[in-house]
MARPA-900626 format. One line per field, with one value per residue (C-alpha): chain; residue number from 1; x, y, z; residue in one letter. Coordinates in steps of 0.5 Angstrom, whole numbers. Layout:
REM residues N
chain <- [A	...]
resi <- [NUM	...]
xx <- [X	...]
yy <- [Y	...]
zz <- [Z	...]
resn <- [A	...]
***
This chain:
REM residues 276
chain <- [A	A	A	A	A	A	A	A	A	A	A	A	A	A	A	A	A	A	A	A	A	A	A	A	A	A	A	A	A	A	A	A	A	A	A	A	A	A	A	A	A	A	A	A	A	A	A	A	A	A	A	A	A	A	A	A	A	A	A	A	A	A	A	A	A	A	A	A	A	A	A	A	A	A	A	A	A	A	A	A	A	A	A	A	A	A	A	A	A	A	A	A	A	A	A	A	A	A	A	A	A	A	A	A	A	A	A	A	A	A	A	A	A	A	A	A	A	A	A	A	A	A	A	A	A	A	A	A	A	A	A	A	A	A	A	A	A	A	A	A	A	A	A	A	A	A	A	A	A	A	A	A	A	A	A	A	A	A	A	A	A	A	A	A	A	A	A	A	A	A	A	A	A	A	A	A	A	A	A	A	A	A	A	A	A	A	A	A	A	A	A	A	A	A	A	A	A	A	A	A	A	A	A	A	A	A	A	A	A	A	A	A	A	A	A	A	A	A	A	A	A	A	A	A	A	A	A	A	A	A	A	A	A	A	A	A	A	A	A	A	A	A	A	A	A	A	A	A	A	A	A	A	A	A	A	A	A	A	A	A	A	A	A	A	A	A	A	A	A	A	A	A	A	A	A	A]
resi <- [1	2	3	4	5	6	7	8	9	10	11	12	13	14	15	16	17	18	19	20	21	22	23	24	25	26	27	28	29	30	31	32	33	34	35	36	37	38	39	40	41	42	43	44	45	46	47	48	49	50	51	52	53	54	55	56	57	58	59	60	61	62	63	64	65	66	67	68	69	70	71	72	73	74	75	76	77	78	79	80	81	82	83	84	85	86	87	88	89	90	91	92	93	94	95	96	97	98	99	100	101	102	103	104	105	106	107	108	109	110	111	112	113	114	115	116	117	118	119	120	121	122	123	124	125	126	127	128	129	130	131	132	133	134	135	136	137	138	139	140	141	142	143	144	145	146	147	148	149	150	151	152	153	154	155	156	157	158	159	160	161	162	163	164	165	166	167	168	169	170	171	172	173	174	175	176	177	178	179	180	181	182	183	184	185	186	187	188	189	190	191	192	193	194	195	196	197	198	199	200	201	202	203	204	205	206	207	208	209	210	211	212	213	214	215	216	217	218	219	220	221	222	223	224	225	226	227	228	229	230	231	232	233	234	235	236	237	238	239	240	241	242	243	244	245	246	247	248	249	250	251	252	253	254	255	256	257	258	259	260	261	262	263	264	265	266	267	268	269	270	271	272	273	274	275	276]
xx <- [37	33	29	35	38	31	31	39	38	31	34	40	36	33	39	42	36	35	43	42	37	41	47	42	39	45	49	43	43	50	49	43	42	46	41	35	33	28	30	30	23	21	25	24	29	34	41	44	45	45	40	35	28	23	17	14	14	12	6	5	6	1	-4	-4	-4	-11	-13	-13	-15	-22	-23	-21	-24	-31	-30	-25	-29	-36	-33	-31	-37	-42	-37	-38	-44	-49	-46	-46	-42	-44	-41	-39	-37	-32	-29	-29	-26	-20	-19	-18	-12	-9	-9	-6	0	1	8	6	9	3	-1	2	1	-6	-7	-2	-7	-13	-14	-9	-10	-16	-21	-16	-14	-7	-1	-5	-5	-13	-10	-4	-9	-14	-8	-6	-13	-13	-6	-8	-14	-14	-11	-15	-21	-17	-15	-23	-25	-21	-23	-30	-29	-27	-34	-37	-43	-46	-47	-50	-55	-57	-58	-62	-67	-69	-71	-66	-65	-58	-56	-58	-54	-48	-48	-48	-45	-41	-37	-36	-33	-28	-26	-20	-17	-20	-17	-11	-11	-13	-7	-2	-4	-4	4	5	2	7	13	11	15	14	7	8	14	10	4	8	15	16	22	24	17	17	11	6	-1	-7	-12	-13	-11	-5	1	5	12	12	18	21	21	25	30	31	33	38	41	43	46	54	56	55	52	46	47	47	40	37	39	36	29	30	30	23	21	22	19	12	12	14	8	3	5	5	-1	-4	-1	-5	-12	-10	-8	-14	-19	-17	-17	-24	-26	-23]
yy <- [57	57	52	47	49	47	41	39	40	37	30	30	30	24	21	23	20	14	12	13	7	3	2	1	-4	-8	-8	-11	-15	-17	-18	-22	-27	-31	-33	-34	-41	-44	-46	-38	-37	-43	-42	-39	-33	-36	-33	-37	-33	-39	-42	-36	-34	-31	-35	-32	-24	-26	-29	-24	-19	-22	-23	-16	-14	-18	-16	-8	-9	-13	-6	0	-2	-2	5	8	7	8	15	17	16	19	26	27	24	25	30	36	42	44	46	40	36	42	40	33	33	39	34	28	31	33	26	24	27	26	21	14	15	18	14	8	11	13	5	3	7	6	-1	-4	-1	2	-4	-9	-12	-13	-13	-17	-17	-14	-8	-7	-8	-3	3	1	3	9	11	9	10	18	15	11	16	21	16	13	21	23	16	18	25	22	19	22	28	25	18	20	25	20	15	21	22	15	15	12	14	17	10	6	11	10	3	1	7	12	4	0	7	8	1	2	7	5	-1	2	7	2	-2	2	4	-3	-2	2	-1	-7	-2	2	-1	6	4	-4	-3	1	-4	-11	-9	-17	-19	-26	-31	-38	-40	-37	-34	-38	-32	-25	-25	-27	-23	-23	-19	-17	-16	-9	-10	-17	-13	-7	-13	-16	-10	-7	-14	-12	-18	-19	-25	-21	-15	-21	-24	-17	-16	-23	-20	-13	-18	-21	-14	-11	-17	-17	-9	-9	-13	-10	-3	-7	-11	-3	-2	-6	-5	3	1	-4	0	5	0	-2	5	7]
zz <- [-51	-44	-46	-49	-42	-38	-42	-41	-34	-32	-36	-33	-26	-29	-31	-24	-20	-24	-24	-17	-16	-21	-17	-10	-14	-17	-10	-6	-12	-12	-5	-4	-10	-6	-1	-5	-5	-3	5	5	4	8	14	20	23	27	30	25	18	13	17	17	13	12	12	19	16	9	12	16	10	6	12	14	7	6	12	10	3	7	11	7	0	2	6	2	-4	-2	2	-5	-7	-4	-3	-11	-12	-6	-2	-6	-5	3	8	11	5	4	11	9	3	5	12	7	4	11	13	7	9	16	18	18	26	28	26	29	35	34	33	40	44	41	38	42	48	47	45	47	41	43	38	33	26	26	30	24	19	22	24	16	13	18	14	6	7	5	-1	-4	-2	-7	-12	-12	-12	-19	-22	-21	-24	-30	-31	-37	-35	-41	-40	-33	-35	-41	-35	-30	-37	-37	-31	-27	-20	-16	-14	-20	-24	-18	-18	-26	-29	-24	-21	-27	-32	-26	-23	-27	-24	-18	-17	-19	-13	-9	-10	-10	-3	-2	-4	1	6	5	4	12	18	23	25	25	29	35	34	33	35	34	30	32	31	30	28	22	24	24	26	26	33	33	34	28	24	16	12	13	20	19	13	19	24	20	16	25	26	26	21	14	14	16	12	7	8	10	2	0	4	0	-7	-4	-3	-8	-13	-9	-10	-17	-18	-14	-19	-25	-24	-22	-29	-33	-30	-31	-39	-40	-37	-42	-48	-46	-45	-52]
resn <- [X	X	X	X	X	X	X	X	X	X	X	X	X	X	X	X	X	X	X	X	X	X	X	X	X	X	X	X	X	X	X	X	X	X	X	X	X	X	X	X	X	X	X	X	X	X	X	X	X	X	X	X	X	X	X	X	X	X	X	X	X	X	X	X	X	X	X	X	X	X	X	X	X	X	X	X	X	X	X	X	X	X	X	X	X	X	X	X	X	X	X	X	X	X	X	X	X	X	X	X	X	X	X	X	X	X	X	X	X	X	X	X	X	X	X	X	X	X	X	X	X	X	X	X	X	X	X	X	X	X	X	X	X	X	X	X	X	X	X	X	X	X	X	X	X	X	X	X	X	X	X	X	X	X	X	X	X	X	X	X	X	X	X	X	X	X	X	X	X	X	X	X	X	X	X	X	X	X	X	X	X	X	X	X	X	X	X	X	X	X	X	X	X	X	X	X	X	X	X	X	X	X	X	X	X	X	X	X	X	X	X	X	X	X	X	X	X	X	X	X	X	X	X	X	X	X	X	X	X	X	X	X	X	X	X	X	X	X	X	X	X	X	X	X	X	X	X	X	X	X	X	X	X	X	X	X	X	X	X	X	X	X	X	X	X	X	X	X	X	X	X	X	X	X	X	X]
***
């Protein structure tokens, strides 16, 4: 009797929470359709509702994405490395790893301030895509190195020491046992950590704090905007014009996240096929 009762109330909690984001979907859906074009994705903003778009954010988007995934998939990956194969179990890579999953649940807010006083100020980056994309690998960067460290633990003992009893050296075994038995869940790590540097808007907006640009960026140093900040803009504007085309944006979103997962997805499922 307990355990049905267990069971009827974990599945009407997800019945709850699904239902929930069905209805969240279906009104953004409802509300936004109507101003998805093509001139909606090429237009710049404008103070005119149906003369808005999003192509200044959506470039922006896609360059700090591009930007952070350059910095953080080198370093996170390589810092994964060597803490679960060349570090052992000192002291010091004890410290490391325990503060590595401290950081991974700092508020995103710190980061972007840490990133405005630092590499804005600091170095003297400015408000520029560079100092977005590094305060973004600062803040998905304790993710990746997680994910990267459980995918690399899901490595066989047996095929490393197979590669160690013929001879091969720690780097070697690293580069072509430990890396391409793990990519799968690697990638996957890493792209859902590029997920969520997309869906972030405290720190870009400390960082850019733009939301009004006529112009796509050309450079890393260019300043820029991306589309959370651009959707939280329109959906505070009093009319319903703007809440409207805000939906639009929630729509374009949405459809570069789910792709993003479910290009993780499958690499997760055809790592695994392949393995098997």
């Amino acid at each position: 009797m307990k355990e049905r009762l267990f069971y009827l109330l974990f599945l009407s909690s997800i019945l709850i929470a699904l239902t929930c984001l069905l209805i969240l979907l279906i009104d953004v859906v409802l509300d936004g359709y109507s101003y998805l074009s093509w001139d909606f994705l090429t237009n710049y903003a404008s103070r005119k509702a149906e003369n808005s778009g999003i192509l200044a954010p959506l470039a922006g988007t896609l360059w700090l994405v591009i930007l952070t995934a350059f910095c953080t998939i080198p370093l996170g990956v390589s810092t994964a490395l060597y803490l679960e194969e060349f570090a052992g179990t000192n002291i010091l890579s004890k410290i490391i790893k325990i503060n590595i999953s401290n950081l991974a649940g700092v508020p995103s807010i710190i980061y972007g301030l840490l990133g405005l006083a630092f590499f804005t100020y600091f170095i003297g980056l400015g408000k520029s895509i560079i100092a977005g994309a590094l305060t973004m690998t600062l803040l998905v960067l304790p993710i990746v190195i997680i994910s990267a460290q459980e995918a690399i633990r899901t490595v066989q003992p047996s095929l490393k020491e197979a590669a160690y009893a013929l001879g091969a050296t720690k780097w070697e075994v690293s580069k072509k046992i430990i890396l391409p038995h793990s990519i799968g869940g690697i990638m996957s790590g890493i792209i859902l950590a590029m997920s969520r540097a997309v869906g972030e808007t405290a720190p870009i907006l400390i960082i850019s704090s733009l939301v009004f640009i006529t112009t796509v960026p050309s450079s890393p140093l260019d300043r820029f905007t991306v589309l959370p900040l651009q959707i939280y803009t329109w959906a505070s504007f009093p009319k319903d014009e703007f809440r409207a085309i805000a939906s639009a944006g929630i729509i374009v979103l949405l459809i570069i996240l789910i792709t993003m997962n479910s290009l993780a997805i499958y690499i997760r499922w055809k790592n695994q096929t392949d393995n098997y």
